[in-house]
C-alpha positions in Angstrom: 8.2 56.4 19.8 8.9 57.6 23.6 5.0 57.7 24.3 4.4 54.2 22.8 7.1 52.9 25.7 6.8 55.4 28.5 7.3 53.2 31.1 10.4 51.4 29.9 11.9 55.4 28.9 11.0 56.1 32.4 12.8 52.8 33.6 15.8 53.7 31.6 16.0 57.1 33.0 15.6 55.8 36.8 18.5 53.6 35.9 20.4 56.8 35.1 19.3 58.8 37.7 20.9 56.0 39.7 23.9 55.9 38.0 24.4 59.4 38.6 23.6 59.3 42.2 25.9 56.1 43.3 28.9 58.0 41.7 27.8 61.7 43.6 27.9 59.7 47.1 30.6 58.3 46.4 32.4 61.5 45.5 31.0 63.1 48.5 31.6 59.8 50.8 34.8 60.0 50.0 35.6 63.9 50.3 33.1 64.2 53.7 32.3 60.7 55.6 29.5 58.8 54.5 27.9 59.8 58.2 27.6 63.5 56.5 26.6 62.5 53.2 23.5 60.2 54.7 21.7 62.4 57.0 22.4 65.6 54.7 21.4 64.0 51.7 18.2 62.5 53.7 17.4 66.0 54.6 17.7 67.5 51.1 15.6 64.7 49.8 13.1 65.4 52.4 12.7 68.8 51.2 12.3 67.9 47.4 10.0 65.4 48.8 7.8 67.9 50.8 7.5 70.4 48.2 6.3 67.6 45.2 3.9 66.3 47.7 2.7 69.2 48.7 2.0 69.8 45.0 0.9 66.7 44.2 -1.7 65.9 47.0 -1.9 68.9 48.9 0.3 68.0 52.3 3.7 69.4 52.8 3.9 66.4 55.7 2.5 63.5 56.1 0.2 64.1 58.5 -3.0 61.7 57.1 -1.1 58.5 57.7 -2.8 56.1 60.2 -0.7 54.3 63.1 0.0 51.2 61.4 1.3 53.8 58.3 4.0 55.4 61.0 4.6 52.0 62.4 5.9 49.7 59.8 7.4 52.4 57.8 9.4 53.9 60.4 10.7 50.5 60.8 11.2 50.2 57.3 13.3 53.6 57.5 15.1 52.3 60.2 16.4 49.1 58.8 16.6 50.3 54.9 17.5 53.7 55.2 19.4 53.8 58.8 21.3 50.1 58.9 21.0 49.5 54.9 22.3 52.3 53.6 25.4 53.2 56.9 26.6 49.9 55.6 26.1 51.1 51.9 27.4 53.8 51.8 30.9 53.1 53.6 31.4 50.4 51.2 31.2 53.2 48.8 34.3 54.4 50.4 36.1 50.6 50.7 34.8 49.2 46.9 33.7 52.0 45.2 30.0 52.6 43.6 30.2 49.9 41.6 30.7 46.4 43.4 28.6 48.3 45.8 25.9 48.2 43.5 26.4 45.0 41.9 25.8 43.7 45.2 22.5 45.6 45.7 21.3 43.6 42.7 20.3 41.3 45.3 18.3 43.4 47.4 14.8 42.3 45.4 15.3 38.7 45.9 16.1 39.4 49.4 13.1 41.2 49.6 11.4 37.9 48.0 12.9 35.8 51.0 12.1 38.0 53.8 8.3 38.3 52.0 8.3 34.2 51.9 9.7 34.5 55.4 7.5 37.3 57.6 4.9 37.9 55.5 4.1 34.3 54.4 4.3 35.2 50.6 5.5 32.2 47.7 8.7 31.8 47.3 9.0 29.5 44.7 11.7 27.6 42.7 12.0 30.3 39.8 12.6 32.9 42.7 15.1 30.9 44.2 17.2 30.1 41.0 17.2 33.5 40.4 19.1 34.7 43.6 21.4 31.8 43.3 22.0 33.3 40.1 22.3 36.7 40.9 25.1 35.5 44.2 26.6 33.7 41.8 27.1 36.5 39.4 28.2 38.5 42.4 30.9 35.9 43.5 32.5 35.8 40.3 32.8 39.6 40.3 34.4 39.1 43.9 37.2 36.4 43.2 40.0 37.0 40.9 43.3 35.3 39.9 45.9 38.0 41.8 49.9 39.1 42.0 50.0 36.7 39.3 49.3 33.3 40.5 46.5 31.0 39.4 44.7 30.7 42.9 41.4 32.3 43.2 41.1 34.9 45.9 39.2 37.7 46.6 39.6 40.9 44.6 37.8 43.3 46.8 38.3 44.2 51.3 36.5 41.4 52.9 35.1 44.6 54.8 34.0 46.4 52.0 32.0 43.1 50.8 30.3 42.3 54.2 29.4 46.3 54.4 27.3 46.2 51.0 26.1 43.0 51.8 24.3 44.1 55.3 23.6 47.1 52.7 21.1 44.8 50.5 19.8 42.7 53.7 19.1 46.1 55.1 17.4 47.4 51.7 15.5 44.2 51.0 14.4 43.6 54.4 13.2 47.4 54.7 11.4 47.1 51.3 9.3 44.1 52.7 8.6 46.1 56.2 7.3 49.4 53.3 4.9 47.1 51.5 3.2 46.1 54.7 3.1 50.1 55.7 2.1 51.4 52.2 -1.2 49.1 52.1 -3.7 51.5 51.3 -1.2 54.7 51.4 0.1 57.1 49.0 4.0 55.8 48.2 5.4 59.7 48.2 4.0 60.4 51.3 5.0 56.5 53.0 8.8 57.6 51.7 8.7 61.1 53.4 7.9 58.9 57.0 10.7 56.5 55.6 13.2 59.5 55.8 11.5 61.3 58.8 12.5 58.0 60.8 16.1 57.2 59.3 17.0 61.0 59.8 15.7 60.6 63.8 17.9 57.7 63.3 21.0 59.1 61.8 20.9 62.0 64.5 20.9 59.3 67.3 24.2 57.8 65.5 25.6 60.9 65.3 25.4 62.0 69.1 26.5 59.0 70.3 29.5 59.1 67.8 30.1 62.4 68.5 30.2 63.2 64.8 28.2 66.8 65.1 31.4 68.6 64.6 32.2 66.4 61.1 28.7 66.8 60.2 29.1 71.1 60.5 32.3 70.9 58.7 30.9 68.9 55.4 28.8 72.2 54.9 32.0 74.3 54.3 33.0 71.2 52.0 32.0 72.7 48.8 33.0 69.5 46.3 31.3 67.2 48.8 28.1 69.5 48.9 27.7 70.0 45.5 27.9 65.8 45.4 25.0 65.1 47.9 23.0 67.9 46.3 23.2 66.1 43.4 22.8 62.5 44.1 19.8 63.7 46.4 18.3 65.6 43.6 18.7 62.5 41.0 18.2 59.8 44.0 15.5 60.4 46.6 13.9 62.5 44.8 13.8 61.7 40.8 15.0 58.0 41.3 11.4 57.1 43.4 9.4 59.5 41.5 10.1 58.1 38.1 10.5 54.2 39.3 7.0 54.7 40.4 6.1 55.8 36.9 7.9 53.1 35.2 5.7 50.5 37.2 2.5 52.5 36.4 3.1 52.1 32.3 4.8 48.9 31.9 5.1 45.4 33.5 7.2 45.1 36.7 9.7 42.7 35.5 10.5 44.9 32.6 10.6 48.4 34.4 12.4 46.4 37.4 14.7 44.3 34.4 15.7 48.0 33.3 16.6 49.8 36.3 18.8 47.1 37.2 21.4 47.9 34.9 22.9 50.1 37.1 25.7 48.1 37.7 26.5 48.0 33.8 25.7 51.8 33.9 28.7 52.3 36.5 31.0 50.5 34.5 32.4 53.2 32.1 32.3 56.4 35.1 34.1 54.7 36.9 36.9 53.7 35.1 36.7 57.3 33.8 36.4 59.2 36.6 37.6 57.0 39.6 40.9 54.9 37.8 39.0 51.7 38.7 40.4 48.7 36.5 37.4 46.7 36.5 38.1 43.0 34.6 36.1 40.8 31.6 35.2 38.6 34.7 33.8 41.2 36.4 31.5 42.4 33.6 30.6 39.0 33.1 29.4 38.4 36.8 27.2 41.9 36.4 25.8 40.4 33.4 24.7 37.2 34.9 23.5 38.9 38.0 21.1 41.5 36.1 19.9 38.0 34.6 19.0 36.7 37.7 17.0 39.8 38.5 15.0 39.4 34.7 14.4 36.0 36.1 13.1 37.1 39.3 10.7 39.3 37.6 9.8 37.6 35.0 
């Protein structure tokens, strides 16, 4: 049964290892800064990374990629790693895992838009019904009737929003900035130049912040350690690997139409372990934004 569908089992399980590594950051983001839980977890998945290349095609580092490799995907790092996920992963903090990743639903048509825009790719009218869909799925998850009174208002920290929106530009952009660096490259090795670039990145932050001391201090942080070692275990390093399989044995809109259901995923952890009260109306927008993602890819 499994090998007659291994790409859509594999799908399923990136969705999970997902799952499991928006509630870990969030855990550790909460317990540590989510300054400390981005460059440590970068680091850890730069390991993992290192050692299954290394394995895999016989270079700890990626030291056969060409200039135009190093240039596009450091930017890529830069603006998806660095920019997307600093905004990310303080909405973690503000929203919680969830909303954060309802609103990263929107990162592949962005991606779409930015293609249509730089790289002079179709965007066409089934593309762009599907991210109105998928914003308006989002906006009904955001607006709520509150305290009681029948006017609409927003339901989440206007901060919290704008945060995990600038986290999907910076995702969607940074994924169109990879597929121009990737051409002709192997994808493990393009991701370790990703990370190399957004932990460069992250340090730069970091001294001008003056957040070393923070940073040191996560380490003694047991709770929040044992978090970013396990959403960079199931993320970075699981999450890519078996994505990439899930695309090698099935279609993209159905491995991509799988992993989406993170949001849905979240749901019941985070009622569980983090109180959240999350509404019907809220379910329903996650619903209708995964739809507009199975439109995009279909």
């Amino acid at each position: 049964m499994i090998q007659a569908h291994y790409g859509e089992f594999a799908a399923l399980l990136v969705a999970v290892f997902w799952t499991i590594t928006a509630l870990s950051f969030e855990f550790a983001s909460i317990r540590v800064g989510s300054l400390a839980v981005n460059i440590i977890r970068l680091i850890l998945g730069f390991i993992f990374l290192s050692f299954f290349t290394f394995f895999y095609r016989g270079h700890f580092f990626p030291s056969d990629a060409g200039a135009q490799n190093w240039l596009w995907l450091s930017l890529s790092g830069l603006i998806g790693f660095v920019m997307g996920d600093y905004f990310l992963f303080h909405s973690y903090v503000i929203v919680g895992s969830w909303f954060s990743m309802l609103v990263m639903t929107l990162a592949p048509a962005l991606a779409a838009f930015f293609g249509w825009l730089l790289l002079g790719e179709t965007m066409d009218v089934k593309n762009t019904a599907a991210l109105l869909l998928t914003m308006g799925g989002i906006v009904l998850a955001m607006f709520g009737k509150g305290n009681g009174q029948n006017k609409l208002s927003l339901n989440k920290p206007v901060r919290g929003i704008i945060y995990a929106f600038l986290g999907a530009l910076g995702q969607g952009l940074g994924i169109v900035l990879s597929k121009k660096g990737i051409a002709g490259y192997n994808a493990f090795a393009g991701t370790q130049i990703r990370i190399i670039t957004a932990i460069i990145g992250f340090s730069i932050i970091i001294s001008l912040t003056r957040k070393w001391p923070d940073i040191r201090q996560a380490f003694s942080h047991r709770a929040g350690m044992t978090g970013i070692f396990i959403g960079s275990f199931f993320g970075p390093f699981l999450g890519v690997s078996f994505s990439l399989l899930a695309v090698s044995y099935t279609k993209t809109g159905i491995a991509s139409a799988i992993m989406a259901t993170v949001p849905i995923l979240l749901i019941p952890p985070s009622i569980l372990l983090f109180k959240r009260k999350i509404t019907v109306q809220e379910i329903i927008g996650s619903l209708i934004s995964i739809a507009g993602i199975v439109l995009f890819f279909l």
